[in-house]
PAZAPA-4460 file (N, C-alpha, C; in steps of 0.05 Angstrom, whole numbers, plus 32768, in hexadecimal, padded with zeros to 4 digits):
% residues 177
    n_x    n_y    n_z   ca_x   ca_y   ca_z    c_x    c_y    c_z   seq   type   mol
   8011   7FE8   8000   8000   8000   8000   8011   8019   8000     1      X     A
   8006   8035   7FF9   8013   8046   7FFA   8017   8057   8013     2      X     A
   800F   804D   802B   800B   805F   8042   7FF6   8073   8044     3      X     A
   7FE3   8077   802B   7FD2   8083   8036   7FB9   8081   8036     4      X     A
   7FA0   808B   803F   7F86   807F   803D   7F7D   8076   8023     5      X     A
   7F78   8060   8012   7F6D   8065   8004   7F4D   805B   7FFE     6      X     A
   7F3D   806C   7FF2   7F20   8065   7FF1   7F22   805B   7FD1     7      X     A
   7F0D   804A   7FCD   7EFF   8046   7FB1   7EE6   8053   7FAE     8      X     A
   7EE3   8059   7FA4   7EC1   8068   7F8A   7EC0   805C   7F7A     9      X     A
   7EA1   804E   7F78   7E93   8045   7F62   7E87   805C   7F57    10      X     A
   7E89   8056   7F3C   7E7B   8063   7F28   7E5C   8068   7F2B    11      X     A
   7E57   807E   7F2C   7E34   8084   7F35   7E22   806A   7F28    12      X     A
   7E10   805E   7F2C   7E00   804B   7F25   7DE4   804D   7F2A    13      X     A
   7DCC   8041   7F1D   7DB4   8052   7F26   7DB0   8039   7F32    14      X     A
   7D91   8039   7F44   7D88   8031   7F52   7D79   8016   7F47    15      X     A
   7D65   800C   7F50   7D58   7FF6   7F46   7D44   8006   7F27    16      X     A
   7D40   7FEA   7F18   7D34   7FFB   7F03   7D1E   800D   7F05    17      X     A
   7D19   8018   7EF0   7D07   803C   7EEF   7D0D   8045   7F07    18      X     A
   7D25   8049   7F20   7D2F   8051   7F35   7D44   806B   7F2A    19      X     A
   7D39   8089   7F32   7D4A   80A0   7F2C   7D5F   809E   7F3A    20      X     A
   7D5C   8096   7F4B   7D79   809A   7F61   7D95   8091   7F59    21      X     A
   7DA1   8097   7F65   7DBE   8099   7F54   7DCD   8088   7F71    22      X     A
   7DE7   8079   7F72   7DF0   807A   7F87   7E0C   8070   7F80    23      X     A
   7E1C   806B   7F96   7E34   8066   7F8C   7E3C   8057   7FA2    24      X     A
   7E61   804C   7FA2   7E62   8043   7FBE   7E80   8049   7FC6    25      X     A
   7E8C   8053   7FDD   7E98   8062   7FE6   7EA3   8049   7FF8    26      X     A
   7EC2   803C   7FED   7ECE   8026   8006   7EE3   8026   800C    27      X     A
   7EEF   8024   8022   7F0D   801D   8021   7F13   8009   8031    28      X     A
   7F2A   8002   802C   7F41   7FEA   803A   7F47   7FE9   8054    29      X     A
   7F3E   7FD0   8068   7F3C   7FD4   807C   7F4C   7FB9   8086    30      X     A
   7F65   7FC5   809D   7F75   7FAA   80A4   7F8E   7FC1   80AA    31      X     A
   7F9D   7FAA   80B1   7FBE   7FAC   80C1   7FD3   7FB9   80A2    32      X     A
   7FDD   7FC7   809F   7FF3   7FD2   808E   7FFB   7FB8   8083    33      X     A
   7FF8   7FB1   806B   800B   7FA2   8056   7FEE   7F89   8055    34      X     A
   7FD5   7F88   8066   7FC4   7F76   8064   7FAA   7F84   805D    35      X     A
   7F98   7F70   805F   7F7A   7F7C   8055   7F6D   7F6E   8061    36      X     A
   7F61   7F6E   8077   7F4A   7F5F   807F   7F28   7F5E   807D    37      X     A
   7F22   7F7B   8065   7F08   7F7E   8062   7F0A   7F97   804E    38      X     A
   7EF7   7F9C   8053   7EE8   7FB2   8042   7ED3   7FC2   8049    39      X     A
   7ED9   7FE3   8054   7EC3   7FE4   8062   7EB6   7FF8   8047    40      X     A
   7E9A   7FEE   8043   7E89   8009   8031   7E70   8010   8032    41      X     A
   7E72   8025   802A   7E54   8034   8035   7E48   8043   8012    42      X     A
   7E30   803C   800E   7E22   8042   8000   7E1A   805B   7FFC    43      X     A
   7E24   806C   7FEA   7E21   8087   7FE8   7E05   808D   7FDB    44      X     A
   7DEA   80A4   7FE4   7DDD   80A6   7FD6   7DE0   80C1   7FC9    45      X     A
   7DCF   80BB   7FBA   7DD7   80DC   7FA3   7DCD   80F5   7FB2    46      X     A
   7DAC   80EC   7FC5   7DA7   80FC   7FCA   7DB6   811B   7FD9    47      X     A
   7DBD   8109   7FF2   7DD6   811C   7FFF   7DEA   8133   7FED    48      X     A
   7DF7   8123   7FDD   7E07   8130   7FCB   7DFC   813C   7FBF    49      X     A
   7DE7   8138   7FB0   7DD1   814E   7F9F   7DD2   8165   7FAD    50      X     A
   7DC2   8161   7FC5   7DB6   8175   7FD3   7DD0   8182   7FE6    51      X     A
   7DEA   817D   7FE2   7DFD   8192   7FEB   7E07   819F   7FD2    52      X     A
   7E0C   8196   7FB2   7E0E   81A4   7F9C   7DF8   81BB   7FA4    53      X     A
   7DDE   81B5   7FAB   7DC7   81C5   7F9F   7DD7   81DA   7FB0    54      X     A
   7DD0   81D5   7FCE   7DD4   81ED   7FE1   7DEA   8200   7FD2    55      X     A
   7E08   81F3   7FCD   7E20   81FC   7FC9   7E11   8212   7FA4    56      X     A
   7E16   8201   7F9C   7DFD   8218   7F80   7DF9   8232   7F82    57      X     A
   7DE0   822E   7F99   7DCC   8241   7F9A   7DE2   825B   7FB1    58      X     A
   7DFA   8250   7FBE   7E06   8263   7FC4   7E0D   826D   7FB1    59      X     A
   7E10   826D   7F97   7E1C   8285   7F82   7E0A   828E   7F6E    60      X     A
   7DEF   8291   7F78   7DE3   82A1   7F67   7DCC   828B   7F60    61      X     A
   7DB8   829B   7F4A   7DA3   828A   7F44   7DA9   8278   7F29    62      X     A
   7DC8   8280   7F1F   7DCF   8273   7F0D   7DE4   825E   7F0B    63      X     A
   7DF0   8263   7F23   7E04   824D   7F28   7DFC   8236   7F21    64      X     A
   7E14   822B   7F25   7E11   820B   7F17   7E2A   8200   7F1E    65      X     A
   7E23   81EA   7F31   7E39   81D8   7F3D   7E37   81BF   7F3B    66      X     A
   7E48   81AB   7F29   7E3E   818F   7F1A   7E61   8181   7F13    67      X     A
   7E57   816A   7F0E   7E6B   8154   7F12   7E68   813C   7EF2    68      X     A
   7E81   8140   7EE2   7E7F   8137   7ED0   7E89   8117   7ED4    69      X     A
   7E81   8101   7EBC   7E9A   80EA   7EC5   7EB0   80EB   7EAD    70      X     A
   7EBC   80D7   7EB0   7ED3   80CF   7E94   7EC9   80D2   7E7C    71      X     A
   7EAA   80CE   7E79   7EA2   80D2   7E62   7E8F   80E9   7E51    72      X     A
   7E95   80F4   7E64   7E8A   8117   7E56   7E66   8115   7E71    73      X     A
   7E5F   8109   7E79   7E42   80FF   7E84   7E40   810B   7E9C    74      X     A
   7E2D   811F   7EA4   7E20   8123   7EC1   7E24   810B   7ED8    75      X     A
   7E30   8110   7EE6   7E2E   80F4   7EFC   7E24   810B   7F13    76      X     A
   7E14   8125   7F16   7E07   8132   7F26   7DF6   8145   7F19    77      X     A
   7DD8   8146   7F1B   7DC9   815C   7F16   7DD7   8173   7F18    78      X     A
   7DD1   8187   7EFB   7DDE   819E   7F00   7DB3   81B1   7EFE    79      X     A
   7DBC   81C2   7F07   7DA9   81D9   7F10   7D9E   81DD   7EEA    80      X     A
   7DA3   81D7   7ED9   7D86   81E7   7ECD   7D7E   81C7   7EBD    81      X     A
   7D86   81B2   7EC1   7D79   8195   7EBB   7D72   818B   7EC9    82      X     A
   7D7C   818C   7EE7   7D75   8176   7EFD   7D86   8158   7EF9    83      X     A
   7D77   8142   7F10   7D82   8133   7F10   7D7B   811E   7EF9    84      X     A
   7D63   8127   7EE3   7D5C   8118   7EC9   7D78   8110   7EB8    85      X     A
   7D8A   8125   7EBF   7DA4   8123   7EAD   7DB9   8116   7EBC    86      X     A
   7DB3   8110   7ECE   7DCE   80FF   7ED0   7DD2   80E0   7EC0    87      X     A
   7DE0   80D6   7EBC   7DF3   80CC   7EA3   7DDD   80C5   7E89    88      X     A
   7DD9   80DE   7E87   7DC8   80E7   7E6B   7DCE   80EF   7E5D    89      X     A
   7DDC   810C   7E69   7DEA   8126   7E61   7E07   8122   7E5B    90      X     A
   7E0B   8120   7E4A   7E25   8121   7E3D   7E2B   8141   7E31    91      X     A
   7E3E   8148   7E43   7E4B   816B   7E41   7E5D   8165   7E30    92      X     A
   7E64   8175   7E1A   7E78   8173   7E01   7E7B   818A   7DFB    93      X     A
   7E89   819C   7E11   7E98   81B5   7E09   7EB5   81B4   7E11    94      X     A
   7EBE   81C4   7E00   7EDF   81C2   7E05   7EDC   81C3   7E20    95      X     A
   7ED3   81C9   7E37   7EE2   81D7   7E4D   7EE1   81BC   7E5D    96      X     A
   7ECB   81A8   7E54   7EC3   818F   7E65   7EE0   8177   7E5B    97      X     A
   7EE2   817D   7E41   7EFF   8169   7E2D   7F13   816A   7E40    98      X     A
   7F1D   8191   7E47   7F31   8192   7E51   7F3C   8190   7E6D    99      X     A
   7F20   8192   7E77   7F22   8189   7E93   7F20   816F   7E98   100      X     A
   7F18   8161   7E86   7F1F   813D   7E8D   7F32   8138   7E83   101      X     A
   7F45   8147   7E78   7F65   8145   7E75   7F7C   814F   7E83   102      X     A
   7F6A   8160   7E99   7F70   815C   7EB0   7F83   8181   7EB0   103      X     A
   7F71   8192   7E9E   7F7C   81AC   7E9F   7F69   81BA   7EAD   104      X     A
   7F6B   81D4   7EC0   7F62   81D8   7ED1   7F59   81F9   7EC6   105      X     A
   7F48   8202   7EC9   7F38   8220   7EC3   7F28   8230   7ED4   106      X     A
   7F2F   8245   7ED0   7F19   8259   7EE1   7F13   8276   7ECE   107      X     A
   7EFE   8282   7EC2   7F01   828B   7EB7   7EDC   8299   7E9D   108      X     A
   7EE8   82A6   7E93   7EC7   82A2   7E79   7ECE   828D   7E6F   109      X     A
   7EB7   8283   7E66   7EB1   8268   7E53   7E92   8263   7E4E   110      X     A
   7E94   8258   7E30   7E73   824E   7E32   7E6E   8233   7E3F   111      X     A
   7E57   8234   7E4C   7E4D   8217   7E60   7E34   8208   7E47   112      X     A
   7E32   81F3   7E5A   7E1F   81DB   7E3E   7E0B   81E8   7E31   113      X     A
   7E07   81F9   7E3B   7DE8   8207   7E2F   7DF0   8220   7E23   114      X     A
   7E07   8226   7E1A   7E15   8231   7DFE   7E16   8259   7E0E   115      X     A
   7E15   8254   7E2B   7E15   8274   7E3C   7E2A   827B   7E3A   116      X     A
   7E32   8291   7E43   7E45   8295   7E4E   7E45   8299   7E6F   117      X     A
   7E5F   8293   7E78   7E5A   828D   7E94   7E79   828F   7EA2   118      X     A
   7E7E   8295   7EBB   7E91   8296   7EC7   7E93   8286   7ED6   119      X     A
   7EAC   8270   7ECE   7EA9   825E   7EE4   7ECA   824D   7EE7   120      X     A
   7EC8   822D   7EF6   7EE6   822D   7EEE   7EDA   8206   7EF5   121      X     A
   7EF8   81F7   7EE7   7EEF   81DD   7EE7   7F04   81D3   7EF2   122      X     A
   7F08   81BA   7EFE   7F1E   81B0   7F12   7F15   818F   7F06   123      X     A
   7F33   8180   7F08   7F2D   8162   7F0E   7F41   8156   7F1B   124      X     A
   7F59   8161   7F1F   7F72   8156   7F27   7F69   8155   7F48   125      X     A
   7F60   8166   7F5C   7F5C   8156   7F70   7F45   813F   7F6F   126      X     A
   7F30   8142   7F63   7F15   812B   7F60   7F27   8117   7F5D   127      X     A
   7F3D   8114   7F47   7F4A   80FA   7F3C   7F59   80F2   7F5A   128      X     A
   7F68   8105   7F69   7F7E   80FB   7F77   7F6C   80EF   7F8D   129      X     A
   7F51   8102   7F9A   7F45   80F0   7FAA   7F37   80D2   7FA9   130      X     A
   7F2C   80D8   7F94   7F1A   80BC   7F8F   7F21   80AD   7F77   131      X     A
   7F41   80B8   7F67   7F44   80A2   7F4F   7F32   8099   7F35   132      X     A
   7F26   80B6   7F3D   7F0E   80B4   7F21   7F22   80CC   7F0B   133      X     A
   7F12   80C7   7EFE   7F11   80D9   7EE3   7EF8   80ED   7EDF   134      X     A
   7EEF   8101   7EF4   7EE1   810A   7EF7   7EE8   812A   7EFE   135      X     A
   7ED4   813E   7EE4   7ED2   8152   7EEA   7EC0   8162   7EF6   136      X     A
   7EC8   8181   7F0C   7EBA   818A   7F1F   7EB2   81A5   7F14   137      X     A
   7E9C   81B2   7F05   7E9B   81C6   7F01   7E85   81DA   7F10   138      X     A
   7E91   81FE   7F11   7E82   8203   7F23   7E79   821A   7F0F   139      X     A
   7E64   8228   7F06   7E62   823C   7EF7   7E4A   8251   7EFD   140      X     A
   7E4E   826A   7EF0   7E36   8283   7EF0   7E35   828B   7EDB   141      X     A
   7E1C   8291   7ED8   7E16   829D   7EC0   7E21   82BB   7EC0   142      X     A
   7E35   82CA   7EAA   7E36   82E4   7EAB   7E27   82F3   7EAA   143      X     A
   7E0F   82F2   7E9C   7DF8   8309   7E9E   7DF4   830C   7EC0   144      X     A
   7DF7   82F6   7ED2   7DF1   82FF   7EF1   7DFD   8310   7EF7   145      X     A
   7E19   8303   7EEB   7E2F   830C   7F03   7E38   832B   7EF5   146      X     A
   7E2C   8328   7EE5   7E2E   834B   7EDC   7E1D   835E   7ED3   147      X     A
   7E01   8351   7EE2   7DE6   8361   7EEC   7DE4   837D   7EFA   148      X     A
   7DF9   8371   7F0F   7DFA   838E   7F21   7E14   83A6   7F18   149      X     A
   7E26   83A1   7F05   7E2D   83B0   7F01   7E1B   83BE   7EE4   150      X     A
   7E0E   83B1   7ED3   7E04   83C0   7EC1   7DE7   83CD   7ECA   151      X     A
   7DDF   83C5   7EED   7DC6   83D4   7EF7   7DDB   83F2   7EFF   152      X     A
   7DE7   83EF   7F06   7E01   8406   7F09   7DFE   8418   7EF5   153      X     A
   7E0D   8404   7EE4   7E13   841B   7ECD   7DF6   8429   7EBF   154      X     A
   7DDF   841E   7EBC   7DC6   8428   7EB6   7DBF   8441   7ECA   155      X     A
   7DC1   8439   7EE7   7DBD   8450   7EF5   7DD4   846B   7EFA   156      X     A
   7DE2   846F   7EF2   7DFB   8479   7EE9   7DF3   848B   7ED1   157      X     A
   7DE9   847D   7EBC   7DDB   8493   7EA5   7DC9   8498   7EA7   158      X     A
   7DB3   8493   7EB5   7D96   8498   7EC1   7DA3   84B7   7EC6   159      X     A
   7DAE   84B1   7EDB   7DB9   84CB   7EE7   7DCC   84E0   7ED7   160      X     A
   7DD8   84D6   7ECB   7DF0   84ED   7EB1   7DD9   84F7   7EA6   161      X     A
   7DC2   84E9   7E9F   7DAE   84EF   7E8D   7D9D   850F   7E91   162      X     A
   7D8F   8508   7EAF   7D87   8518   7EBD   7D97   853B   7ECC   163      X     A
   7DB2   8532   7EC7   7DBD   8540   7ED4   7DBE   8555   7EB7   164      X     A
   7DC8   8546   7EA1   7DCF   8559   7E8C   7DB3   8565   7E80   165      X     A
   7D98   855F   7E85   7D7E   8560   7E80   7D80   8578   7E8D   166      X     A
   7D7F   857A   7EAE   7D78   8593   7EBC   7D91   85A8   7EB9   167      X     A
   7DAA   85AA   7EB3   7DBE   85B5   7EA7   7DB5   85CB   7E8F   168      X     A
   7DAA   85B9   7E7C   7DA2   85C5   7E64   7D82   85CF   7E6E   169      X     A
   7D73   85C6   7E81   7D5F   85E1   7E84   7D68   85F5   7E8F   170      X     A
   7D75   85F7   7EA1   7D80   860E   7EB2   7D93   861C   7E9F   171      X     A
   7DA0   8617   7E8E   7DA1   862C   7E74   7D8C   863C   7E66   172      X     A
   7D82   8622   7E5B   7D6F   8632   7E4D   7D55   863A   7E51   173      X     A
   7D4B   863A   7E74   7D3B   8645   7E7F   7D3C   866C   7E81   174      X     A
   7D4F   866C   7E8C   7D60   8694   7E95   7D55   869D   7E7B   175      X     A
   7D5B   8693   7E5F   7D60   86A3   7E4E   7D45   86A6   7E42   176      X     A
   7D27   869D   7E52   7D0D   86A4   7E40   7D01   86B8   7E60   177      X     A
***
């Protein structure tokens, strides 16, 4: 062994048939250094993990989107504007999904599956080192959010240049009738 913990992950799997549920199984090696005397594992359900993506999400806006690809381009977690209908349905095929399962890392603009633009960034090199998958972690926003409040700014900004140069030019040309 290598001296350090190691766990296995199964590959998400669904439930009994017409069963939505998703689950996986989460085990490691249990025994004396250089032996194995068992296997302890615990059955992961999707729900949990769903419903901490969702929470984690909805901390960045109404557009965020926080989702988990596998080796093969496929949803292995509901993302926020498909739900959990798409998991290993959805096959993502944008460069940013290729290059992150090749294990290059981004943060940045980019367009997301649904052809937006969006600010966001994609990781796999720790997912791989923890659990030995081939799995990418993406977290993203839509830019129109995230640059809502500066163009409510900039609108109120000329509202006002507007008004100001409006009453400017009456107070000129009020005196002179």
């Amino acid at each position: 062994t290598t001296g350090k913990t190691e766990f296995v992950v199964s590959m998400p799997v669904f439930g009994h048939e017409g069963s939505s549920e998703v689950a996986g199984v989460l085990a490691q090696r249990i025994g004396a250094t250089g032996t194995q005397t068992g296997v302890l594992a615990e059955r992961l359900s999707s729900a949990g993990i769903f419903k901490q993506l969702a929470h984690d999400a909805e901390l960045i806006g109404t557009t965020g989107d926080i989702y988990i690809v596998n080796h093969d381009g496929y949803l292995i977690t509901p993302n926020r504007f498909q739900g959990e209908d798409a998991i290993l349905k959805t096959k993502l095929d944008t460069q940013n999904i290729k290059d992150c399962l090749e294990g290059k890392e981004y943060h940045g603009l980019a367009k997301d599956y649904r052809g937006i633009d969006v600010f966001g960034g994609y990781a796999s090199a720790e997912v791989n080192k923890a659990f030995d998958k081939k799995w990418c972690v993406v977290v993203e926003k839509d830019l129109a959010e995230i640059d809502a409040p500066v163009v409510a700014l900039r609108n109120q900004i000329l509202l006002i240049v507007g008004i100001l140069i409006l009453l400017s030019t009456l107070l000129i040309i009020i005196p002179e009738f």
